[in-house]
C-alpha positions as CSV (number, residue, x, y, z in Angstrom):
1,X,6.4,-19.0,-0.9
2,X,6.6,-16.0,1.4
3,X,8.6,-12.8,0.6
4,X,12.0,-12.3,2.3
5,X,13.0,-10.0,4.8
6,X,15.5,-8.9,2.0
7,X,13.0,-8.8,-0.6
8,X,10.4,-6.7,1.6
9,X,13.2,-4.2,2.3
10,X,14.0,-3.4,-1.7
11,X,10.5,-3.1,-2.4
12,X,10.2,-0.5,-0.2
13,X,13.0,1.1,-1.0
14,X,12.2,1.2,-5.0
15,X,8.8,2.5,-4.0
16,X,5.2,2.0,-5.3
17,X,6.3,3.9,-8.7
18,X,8.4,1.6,-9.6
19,X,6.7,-1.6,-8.3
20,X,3.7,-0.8,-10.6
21,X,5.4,-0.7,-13.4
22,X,7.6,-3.6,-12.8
23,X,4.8,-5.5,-12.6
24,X,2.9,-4.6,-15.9
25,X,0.9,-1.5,-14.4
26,X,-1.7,-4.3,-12.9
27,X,-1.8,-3.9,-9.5
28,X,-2.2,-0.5,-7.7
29,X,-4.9,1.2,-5.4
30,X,-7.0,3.7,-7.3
31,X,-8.0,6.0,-4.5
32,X,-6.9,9.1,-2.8
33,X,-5.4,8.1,0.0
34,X,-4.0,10.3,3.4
35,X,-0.8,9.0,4.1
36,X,-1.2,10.0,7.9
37,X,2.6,10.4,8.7
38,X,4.4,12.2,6.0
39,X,7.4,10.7,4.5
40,X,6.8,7.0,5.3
41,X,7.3,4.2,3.2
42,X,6.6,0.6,3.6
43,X,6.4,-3.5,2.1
44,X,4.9,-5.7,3.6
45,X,2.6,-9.2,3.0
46,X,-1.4,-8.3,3.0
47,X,-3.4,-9.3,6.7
48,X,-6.8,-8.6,5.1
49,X,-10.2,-8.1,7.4
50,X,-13.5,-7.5,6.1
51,X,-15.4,-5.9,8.7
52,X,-19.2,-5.7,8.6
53,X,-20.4,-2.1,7.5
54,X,-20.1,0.6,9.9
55,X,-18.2,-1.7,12.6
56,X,-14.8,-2.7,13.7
57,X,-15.2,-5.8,15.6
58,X,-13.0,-7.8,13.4
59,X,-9.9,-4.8,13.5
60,X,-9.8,-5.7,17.2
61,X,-10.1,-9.4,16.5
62,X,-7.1,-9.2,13.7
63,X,-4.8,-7.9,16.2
64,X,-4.8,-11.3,18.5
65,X,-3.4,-12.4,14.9
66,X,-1.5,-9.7,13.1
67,X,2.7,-11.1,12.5
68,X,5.5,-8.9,12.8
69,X,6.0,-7.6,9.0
70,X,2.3,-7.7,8.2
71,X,0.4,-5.0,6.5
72,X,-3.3,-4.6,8.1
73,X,-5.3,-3.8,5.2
74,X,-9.2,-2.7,6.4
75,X,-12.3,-2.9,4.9
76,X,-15.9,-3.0,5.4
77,X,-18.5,-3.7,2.2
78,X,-18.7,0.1,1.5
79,X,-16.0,2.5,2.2
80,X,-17.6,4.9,4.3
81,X,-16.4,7.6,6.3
82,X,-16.4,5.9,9.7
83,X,-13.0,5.6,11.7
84,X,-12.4,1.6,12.0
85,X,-8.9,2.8,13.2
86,X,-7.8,5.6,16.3
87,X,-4.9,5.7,18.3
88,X,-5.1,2.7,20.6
89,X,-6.0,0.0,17.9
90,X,-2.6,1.5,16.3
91,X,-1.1,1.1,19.5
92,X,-1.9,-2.6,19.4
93,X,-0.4,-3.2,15.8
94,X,2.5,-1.2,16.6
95,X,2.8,-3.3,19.7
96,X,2.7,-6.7,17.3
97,X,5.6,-5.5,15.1
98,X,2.7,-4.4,12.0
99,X,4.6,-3.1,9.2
100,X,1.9,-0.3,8.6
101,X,-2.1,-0.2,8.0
102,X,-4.1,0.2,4.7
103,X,-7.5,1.6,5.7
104,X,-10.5,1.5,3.1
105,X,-12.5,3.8,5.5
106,X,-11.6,6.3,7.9
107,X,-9.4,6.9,10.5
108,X,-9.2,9.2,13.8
109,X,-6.8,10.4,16.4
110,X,-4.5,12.3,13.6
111,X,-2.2,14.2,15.7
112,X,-1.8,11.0,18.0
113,X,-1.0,8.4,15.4
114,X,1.5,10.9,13.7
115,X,3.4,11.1,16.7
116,X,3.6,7.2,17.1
117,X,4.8,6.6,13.5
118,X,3.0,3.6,12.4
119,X,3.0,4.2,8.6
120,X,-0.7,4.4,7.9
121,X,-3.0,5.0,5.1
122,X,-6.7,5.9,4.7
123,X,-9.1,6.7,2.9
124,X,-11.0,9.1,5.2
125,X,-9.8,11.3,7.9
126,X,-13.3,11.2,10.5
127,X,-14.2,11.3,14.0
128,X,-17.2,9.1,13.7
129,X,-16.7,6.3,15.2
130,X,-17.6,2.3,14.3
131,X,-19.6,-0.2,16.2
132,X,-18.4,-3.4,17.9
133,X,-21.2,-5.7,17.4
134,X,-21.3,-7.7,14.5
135,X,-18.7,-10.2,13.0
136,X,-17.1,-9.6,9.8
137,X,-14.2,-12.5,7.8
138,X,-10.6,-12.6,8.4
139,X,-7.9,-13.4,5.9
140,X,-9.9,-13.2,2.7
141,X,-9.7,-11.3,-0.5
142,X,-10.9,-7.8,-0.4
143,X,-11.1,-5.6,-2.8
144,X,-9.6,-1.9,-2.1
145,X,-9.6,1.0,-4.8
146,X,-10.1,-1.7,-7.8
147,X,-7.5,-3.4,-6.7
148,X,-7.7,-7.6,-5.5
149,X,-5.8,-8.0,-2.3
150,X,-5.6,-11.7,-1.2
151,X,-4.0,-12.3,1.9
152,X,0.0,-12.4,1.7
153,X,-0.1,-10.2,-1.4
154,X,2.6,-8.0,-1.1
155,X,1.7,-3.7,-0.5
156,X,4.3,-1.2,-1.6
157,X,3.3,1.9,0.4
158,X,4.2,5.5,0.0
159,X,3.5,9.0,-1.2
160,X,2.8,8.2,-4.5
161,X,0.2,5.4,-3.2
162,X,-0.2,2.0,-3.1
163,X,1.0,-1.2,-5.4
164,X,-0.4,-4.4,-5.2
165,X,2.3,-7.5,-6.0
166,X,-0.2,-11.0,-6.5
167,X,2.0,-13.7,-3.6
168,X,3.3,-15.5,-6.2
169,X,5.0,-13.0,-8.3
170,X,7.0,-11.4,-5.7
171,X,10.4,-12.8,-6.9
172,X,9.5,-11.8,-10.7
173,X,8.4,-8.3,-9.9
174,X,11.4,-7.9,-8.1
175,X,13.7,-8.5,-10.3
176,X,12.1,-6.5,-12.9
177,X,11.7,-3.5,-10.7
178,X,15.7,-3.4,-10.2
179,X,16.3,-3.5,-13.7
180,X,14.2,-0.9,-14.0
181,X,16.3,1.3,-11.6
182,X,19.2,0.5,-13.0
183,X,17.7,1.3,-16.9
184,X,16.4,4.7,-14.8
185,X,19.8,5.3,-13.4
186,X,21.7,4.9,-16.6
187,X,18.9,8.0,-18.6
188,X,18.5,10.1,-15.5
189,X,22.4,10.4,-16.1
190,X,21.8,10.9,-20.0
191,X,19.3,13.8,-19.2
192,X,21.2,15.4,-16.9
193,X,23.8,15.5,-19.5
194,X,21.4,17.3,-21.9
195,X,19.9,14.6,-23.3
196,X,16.2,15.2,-24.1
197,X,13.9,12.3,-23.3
198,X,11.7,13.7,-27.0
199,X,14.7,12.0,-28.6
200,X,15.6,8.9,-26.8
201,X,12.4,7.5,-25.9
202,X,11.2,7.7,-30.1
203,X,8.8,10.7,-29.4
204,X,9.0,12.9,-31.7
205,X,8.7,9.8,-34.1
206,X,5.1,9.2,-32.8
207,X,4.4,13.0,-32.8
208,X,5.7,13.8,-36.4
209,X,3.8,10.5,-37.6
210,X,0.3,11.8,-36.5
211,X,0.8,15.1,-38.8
């Protein structure tokens, strides 16, 4: 079953923080990451390409396919610093209606792709650029950071990073990640009360125990 338009649009408003923990602290990308335009957030299901190394011939061929909603998420068998990503492939999954763009590799064309606004993320930051010459797979599981992306996995996207919510859980993690807010809501007014969170989370319990 396919995430909502709904759905999509309270995950990304929660945030990756709060999706990861929701969802047992499983599924999250373990890199450093350049978010390339600051202070952009997104949720979206996973269009996954494996490129061969060093080449972007199957980034060009995912955008005859890339949905409206989508997350591009870009990889090659080792995550080197080679841009698969600059400007006018950005242009193309802007054009399509792409939600934003996970790249496990680099990216080029900085000042350009800040300017268009496409929420993107990358690894690298590199002018080198990729060949076009050898076919890769589309719309398979990749693996970025540690993390196990299958296609139409949901992404959380934003400063904090990336969180990874498995296709079939989407509904589950939800739900857990607004009761989570509201749980948050209900102590960040406790602590701004004076409450300490030593006291109400049983800390100083666990501290006085160990001496």
């Amino acid at each position: 079953m396919s995430a909502t338009a709904q759905q999509l649009e309270q995950l990304r408003r929660l945030g990756s923080a709060t999706v990861y923990e929701a969802g047992g602290r499983g599924g999250y990308v373990d890199v450093e990451l350049h978010q390339i335009v600051p202070g952009s957030r997104a949720a979206g299901p996973a269009r996954t390409v494996l490129c061969a190394q060093d080449d972007n011939l199957m980034v060009h061929a995912a955008m005859a396919e890339v949905e409206p909603g989508e997350v591009l998420v870009l990889t090659m068998p080792q995550p080197r610093a080679v841009a698969l990503v600059g400007d006018l492939l950005a242009t193309q999954a802007q054009a399509a209606g792409a939600a934003a763009i996970l790249v496990d590799a680099s990216v080029r064309d900085v000042e350009e792709l800040v300017q268009m606004g496409l929420p993107i993320w990358a690894r690298h930051v590199r002018v080198k650029g990729a060949e076009k010459a050898t076919a890769g797979e589309l719309n398979v599981p990749v693996s970025v950071g540690g993390a196990t992306i299958n296609p139409g996995d949901v992404l959380v996207l934003d400063a904090d990073g990336v969180a990874v919510v498995p296709r079939l859980r989407v509904g589950e993690v939800l739900e857990a990640a607004l009761a989570r807010e509201a749980k948050e809501q209900l102590k960040r007014e406790r602590l701004q009360a004076g409450a300490k969170s030593y006291e109400l989370d049983g800390l100083r319990a666990i501290v006085e125990a160990q001496r």
